[in-house]
C-alpha atoms as an extended CHARMM CRD file, in Angstrom:
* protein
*
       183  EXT
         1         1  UNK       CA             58.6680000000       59.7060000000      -35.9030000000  PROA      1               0.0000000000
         2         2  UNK       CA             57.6340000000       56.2740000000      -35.4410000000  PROA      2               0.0000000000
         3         3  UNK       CA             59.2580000000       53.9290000000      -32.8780000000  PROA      3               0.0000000000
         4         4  UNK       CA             60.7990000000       50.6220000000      -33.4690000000  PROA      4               0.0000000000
         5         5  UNK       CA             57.7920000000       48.9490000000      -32.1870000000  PROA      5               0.0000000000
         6         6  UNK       CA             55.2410000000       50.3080000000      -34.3110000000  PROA      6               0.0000000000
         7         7  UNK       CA             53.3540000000       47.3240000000      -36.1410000000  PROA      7               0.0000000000
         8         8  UNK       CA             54.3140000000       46.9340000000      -39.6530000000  PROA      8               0.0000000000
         9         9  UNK       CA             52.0850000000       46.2900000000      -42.6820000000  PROA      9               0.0000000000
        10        10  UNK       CA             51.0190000000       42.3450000000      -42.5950000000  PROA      10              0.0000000000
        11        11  UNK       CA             52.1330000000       40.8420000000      -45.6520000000  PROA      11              0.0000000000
        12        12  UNK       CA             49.2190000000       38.6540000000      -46.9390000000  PROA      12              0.0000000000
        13        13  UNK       CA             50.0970000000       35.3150000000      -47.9820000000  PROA      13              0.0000000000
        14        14  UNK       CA             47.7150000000       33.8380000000      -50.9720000000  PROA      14              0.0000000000
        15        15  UNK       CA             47.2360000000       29.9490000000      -49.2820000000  PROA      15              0.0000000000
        16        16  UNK       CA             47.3520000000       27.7980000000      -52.0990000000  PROA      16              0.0000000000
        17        17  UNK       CA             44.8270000000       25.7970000000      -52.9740000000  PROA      17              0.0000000000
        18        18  UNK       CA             45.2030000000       22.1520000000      -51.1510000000  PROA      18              0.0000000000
        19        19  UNK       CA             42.6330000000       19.9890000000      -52.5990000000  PROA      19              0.0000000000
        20        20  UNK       CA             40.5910000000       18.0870000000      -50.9560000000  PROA      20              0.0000000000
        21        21  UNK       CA             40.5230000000       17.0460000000      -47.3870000000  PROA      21              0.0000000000
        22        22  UNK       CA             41.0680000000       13.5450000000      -46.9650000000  PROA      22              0.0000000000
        23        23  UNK       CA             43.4390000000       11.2440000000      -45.0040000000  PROA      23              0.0000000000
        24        24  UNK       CA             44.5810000000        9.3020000000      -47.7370000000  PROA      24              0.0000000000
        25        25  UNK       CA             45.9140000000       11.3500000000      -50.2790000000  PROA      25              0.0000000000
        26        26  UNK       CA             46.8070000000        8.2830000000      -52.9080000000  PROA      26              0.0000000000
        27        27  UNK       CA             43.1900000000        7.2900000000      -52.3440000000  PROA      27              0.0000000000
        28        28  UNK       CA             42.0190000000       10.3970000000      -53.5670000000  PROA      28              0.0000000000
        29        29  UNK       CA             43.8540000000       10.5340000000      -56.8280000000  PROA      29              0.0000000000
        30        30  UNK       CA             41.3330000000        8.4710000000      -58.7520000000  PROA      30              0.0000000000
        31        31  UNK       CA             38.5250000000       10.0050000000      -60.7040000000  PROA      31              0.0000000000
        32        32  UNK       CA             36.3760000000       10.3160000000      -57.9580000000  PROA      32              0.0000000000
        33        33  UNK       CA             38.5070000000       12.3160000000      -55.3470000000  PROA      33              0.0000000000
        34        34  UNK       CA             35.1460000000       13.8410000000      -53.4830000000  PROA      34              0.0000000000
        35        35  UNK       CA             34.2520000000       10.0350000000      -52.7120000000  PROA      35              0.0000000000
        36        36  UNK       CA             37.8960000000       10.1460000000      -50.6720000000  PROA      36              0.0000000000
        37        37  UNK       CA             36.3490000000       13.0210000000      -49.0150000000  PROA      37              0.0000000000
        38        38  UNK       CA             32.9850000000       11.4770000000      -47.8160000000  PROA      38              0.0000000000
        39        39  UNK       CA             35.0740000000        8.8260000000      -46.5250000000  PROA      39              0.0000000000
        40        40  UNK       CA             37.3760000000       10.7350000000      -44.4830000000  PROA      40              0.0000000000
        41        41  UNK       CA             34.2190000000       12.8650000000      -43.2550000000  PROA      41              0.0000000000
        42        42  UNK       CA             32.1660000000        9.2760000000      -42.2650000000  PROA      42              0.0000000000
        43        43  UNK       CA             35.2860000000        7.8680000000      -40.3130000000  PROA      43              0.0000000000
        44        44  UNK       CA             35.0870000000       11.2870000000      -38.2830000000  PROA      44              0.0000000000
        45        45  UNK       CA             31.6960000000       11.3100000000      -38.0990000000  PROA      45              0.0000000000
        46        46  UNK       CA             31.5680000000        7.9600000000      -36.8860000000  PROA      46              0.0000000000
        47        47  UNK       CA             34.0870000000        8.1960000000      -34.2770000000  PROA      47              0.0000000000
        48        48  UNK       CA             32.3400000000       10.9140000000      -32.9490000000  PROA      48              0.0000000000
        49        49  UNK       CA             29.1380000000        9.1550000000      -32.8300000000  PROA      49              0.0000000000
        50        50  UNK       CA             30.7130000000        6.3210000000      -31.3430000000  PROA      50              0.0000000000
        51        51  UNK       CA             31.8380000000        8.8920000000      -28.5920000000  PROA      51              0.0000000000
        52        52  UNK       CA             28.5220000000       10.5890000000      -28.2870000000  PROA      52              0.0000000000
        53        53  UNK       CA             26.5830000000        7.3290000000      -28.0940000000  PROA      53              0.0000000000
        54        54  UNK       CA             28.7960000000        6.0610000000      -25.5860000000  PROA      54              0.0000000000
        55        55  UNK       CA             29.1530000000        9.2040000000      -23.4320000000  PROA      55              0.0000000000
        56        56  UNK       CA             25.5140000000        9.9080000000      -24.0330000000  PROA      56              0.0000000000
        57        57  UNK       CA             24.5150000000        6.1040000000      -22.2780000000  PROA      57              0.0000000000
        58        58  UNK       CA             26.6120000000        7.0130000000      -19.1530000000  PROA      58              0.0000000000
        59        59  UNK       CA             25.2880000000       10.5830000000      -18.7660000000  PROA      59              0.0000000000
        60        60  UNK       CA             21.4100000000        8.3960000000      -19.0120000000  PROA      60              0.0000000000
        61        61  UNK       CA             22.3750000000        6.0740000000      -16.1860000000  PROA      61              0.0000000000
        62        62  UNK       CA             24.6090000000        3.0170000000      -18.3140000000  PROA      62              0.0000000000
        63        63  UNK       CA             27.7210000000        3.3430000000      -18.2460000000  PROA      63              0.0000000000
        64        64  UNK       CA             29.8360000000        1.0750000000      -20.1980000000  PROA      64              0.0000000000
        65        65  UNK       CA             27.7790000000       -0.2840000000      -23.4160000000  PROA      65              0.0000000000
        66        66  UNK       CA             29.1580000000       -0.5540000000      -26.4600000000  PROA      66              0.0000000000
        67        67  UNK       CA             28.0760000000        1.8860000000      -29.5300000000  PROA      67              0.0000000000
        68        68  UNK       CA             26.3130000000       -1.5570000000      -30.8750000000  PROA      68              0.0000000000
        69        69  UNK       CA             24.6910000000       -2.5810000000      -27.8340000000  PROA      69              0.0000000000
        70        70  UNK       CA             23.1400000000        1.1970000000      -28.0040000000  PROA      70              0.0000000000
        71        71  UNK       CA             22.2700000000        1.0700000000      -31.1190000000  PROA      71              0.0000000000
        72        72  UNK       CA             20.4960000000       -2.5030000000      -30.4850000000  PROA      72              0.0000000000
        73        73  UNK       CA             18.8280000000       -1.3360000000      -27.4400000000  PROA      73              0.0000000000
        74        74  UNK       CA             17.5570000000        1.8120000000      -29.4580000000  PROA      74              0.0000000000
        75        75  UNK       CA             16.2000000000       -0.2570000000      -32.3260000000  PROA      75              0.0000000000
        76        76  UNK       CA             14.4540000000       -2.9200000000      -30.0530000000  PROA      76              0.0000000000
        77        77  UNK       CA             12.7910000000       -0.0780000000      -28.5310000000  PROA      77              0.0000000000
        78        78  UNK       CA             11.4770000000        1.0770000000      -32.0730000000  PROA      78              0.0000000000
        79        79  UNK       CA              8.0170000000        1.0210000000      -32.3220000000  PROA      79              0.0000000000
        80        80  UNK       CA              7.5730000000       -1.0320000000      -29.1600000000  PROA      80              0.0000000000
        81        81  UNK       CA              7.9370000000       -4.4150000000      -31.1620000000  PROA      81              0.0000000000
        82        82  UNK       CA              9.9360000000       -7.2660000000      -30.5260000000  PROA      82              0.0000000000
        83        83  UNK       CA             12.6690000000       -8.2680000000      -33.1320000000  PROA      83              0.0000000000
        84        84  UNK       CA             14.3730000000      -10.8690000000      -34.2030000000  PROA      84              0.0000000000
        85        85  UNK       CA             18.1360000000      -11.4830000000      -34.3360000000  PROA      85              0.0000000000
        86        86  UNK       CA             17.9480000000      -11.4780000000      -38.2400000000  PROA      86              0.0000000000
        87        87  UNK       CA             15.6930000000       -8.0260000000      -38.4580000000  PROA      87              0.0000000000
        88        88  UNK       CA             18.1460000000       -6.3930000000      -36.0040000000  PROA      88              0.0000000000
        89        89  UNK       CA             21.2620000000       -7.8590000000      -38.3030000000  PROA      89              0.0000000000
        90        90  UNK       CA             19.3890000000       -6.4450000000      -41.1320000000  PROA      90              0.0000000000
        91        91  UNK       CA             18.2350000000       -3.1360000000      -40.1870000000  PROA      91              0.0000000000
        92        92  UNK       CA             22.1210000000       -2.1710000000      -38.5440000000  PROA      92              0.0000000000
        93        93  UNK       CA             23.5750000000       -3.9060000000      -41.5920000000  PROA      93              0.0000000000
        94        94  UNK       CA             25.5230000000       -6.0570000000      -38.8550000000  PROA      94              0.0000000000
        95        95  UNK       CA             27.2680000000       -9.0930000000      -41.3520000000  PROA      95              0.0000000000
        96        96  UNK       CA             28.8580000000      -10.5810000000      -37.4740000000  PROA      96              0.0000000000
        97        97  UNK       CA             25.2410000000      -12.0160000000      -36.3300000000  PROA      97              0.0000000000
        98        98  UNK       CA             27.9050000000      -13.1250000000      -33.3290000000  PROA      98              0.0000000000
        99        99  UNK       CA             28.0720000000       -9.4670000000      -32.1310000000  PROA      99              0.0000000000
       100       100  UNK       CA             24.8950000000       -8.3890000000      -32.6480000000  PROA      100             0.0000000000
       101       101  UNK       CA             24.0790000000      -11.5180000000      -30.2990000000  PROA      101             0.0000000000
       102       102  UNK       CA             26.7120000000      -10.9370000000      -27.8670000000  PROA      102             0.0000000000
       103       103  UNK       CA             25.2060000000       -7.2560000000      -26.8410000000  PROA      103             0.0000000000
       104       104  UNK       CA             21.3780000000       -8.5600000000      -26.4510000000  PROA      104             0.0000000000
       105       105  UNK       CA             23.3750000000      -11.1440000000      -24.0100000000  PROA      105             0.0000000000
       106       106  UNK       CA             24.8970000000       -7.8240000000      -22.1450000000  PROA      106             0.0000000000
       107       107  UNK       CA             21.6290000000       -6.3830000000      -22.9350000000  PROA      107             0.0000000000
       108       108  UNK       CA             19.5160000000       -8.5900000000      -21.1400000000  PROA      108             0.0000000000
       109       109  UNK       CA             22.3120000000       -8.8330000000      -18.1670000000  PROA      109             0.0000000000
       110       110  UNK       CA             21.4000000000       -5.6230000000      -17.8200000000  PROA      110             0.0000000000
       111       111  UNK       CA             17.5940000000       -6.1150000000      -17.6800000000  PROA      111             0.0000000000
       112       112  UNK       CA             17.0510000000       -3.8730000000      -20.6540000000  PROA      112             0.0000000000
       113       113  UNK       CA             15.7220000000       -6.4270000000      -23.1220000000  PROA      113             0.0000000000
       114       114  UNK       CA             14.2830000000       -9.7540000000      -22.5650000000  PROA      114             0.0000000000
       115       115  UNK       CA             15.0130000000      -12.4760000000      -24.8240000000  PROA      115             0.0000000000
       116       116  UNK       CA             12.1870000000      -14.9720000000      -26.2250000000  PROA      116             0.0000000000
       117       117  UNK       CA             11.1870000000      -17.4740000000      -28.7160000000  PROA      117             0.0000000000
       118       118  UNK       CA              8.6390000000      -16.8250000000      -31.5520000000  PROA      118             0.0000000000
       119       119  UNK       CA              8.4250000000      -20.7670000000      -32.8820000000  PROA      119             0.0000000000
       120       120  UNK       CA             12.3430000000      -21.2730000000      -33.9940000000  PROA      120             0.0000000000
       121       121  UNK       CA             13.2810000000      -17.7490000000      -34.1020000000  PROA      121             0.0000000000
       122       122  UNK       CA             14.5480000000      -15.6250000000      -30.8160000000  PROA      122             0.0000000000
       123       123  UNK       CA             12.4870000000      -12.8890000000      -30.4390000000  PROA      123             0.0000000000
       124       124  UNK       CA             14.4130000000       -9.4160000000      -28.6220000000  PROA      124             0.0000000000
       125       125  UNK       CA             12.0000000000       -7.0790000000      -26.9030000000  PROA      125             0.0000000000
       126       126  UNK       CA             12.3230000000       -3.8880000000      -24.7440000000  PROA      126             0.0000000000
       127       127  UNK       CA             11.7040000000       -3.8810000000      -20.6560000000  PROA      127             0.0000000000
       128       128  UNK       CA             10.5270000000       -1.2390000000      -19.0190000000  PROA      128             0.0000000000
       129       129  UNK       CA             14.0920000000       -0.4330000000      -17.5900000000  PROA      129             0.0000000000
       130       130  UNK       CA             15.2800000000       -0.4440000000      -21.4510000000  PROA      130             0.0000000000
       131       131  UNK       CA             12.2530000000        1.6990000000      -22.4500000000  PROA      131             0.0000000000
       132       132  UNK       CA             12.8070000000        4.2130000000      -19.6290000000  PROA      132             0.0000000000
       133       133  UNK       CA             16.6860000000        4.2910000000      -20.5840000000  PROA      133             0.0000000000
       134       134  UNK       CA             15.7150000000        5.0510000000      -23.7890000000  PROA      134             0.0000000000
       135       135  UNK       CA             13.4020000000        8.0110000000      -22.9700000000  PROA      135             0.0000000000
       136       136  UNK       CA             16.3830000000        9.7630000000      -20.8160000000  PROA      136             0.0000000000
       137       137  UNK       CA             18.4970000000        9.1430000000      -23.8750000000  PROA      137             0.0000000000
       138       138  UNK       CA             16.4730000000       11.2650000000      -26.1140000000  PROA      138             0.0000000000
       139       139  UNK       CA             16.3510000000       13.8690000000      -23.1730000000  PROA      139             0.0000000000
       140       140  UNK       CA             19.9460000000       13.8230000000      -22.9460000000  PROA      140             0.0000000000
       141       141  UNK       CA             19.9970000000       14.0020000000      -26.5990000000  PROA      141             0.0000000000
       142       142  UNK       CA             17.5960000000       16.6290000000      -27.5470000000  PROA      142             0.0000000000
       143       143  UNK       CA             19.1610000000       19.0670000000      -25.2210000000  PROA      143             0.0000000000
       144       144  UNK       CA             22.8390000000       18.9300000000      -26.4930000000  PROA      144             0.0000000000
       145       145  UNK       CA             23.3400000000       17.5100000000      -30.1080000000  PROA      145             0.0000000000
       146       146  UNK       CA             19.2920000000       18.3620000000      -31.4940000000  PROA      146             0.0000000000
       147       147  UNK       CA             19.7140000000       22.2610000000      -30.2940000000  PROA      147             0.0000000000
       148       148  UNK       CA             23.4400000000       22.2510000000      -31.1740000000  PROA      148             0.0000000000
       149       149  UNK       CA             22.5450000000       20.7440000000      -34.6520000000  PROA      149             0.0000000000
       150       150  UNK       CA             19.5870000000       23.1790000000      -35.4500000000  PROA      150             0.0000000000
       151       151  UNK       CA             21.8880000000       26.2000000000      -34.2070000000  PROA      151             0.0000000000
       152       152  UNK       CA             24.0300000000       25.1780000000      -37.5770000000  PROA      152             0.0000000000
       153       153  UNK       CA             21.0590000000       26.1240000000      -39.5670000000  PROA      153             0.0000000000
       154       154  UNK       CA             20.8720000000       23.8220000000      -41.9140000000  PROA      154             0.0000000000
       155       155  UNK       CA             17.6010000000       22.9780000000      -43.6880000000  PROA      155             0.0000000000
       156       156  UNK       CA             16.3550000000       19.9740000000      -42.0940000000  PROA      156             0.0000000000
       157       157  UNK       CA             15.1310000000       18.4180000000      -46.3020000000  PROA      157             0.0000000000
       158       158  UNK       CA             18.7390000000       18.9280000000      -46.6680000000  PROA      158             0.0000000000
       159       159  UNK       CA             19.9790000000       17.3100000000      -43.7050000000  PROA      159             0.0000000000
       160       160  UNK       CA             17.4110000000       14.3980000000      -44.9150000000  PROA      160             0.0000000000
       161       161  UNK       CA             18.9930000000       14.6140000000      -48.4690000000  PROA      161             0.0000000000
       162       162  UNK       CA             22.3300000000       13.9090000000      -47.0390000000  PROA      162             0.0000000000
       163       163  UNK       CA             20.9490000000       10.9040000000      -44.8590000000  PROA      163             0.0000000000
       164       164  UNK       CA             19.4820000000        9.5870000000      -47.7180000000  PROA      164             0.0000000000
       165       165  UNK       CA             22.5950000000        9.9170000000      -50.0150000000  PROA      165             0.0000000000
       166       166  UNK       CA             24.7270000000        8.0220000000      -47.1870000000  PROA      166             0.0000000000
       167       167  UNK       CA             22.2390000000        5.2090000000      -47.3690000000  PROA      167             0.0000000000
       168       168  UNK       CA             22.4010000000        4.9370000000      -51.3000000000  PROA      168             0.0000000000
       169       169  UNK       CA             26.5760000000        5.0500000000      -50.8300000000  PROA      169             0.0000000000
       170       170  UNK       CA             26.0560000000        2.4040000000      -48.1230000000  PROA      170             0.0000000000
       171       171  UNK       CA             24.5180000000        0.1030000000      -51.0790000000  PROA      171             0.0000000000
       172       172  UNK       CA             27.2670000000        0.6740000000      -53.3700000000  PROA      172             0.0000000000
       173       173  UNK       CA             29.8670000000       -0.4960000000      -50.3870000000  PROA      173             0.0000000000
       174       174  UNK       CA             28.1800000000       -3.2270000000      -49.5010000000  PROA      174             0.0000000000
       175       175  UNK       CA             28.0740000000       -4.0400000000      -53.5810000000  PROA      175             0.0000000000
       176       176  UNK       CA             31.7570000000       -3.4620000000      -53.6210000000  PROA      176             0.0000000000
       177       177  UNK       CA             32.4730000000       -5.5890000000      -50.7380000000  PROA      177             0.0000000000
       178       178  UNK       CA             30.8070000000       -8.8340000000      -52.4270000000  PROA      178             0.0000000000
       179       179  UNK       CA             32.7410000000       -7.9760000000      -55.3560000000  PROA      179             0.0000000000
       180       180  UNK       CA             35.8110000000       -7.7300000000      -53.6010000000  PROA      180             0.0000000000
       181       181  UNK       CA             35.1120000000      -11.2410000000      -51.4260000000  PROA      181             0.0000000000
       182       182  UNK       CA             34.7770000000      -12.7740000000      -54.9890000000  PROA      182             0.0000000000
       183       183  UNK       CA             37.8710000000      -11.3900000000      -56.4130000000  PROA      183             0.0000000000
């Protein structure tokens, strides 16, 4: 005889389909709704880069730069070149060449860039400091989101394909913001 506390037979309950995941449902009825999706997915993904950047910077030594001034520190380091304000602007697809100038201020504060002049146009270019920062970032950066992102097992040709088909969808926004300014 069984007691009252024997488990019963689980019931399984067929979960509907819900469409796809995006935070803005009325966005997402159009005839496009994966585009809804992608968007939902890049404002995650880059809040969480944001994060990592910024949590990444303090665990190399910096605490408290911004995901730009990162990113600008990163770039002028690229290739060991200088830059100028416009090819940074350009490359980060920063429209606010305010902001972009306001972290190679805090940037050079910090002795990790040094500001110049080629003729007319301010030249950016890395310091030793900024180069070595750099280097500890990759470090820091190989050992936690490289090994975490390889464990996924994705094909790296696909990871590229999806880099490479944010880029194109970059275009089309930037297209569909100069259409909208017109409007």
């Amino acid at each position: 005889m069984a007691a009252e506390h024997d488990a019963k037979p689980i019931n399984r309950v067929e979960i509907p389909d819900i469409g796809p995941v995006v935070s803005s449902a009325h966005l997402a009825n159009s005839s496009l709704p994966a585009l809804s999706e992608v968007e939902f997915a890049l404002t995650m993904a880059n809040n969480a880069y944001h994060r990592w950047m910024m949590r990444c910077m303090t665990a190399a030594g910096l605490p408290g730069l911004s995901p730009l001034e990162i990113l600008i520190v990163h770039l002028v380091n690229h290739r060991d070149r200088a830059k100028t304000l416009a090819d940074i602007c350009l490359v980060l697809n920063v429209e606010d060449t305010h902001l972009a100038n306001y972290a190679i201020k805090k940037l050079d504060g910090h002795g990790l860039v040094q500001v110049g002049r080629n003729g007319k146009e301010k030249t950016i270019a890395i310091t030793e400091k900024g180069a070595a920062l750099c280097t500890r970032y990759g470090e820091i950066r190989e050992a936690l989101v490289v090994r975490a992102a390889r464990q996924l097992g994705h094909d790296p040709a696909d990871i590229s394909r999806v880099a490479a088909l944010l880029r194109t969808l970059s275009g089309a926004y930037d297209q569909a913001a100069r259409a909208a300014a017109a409007l």
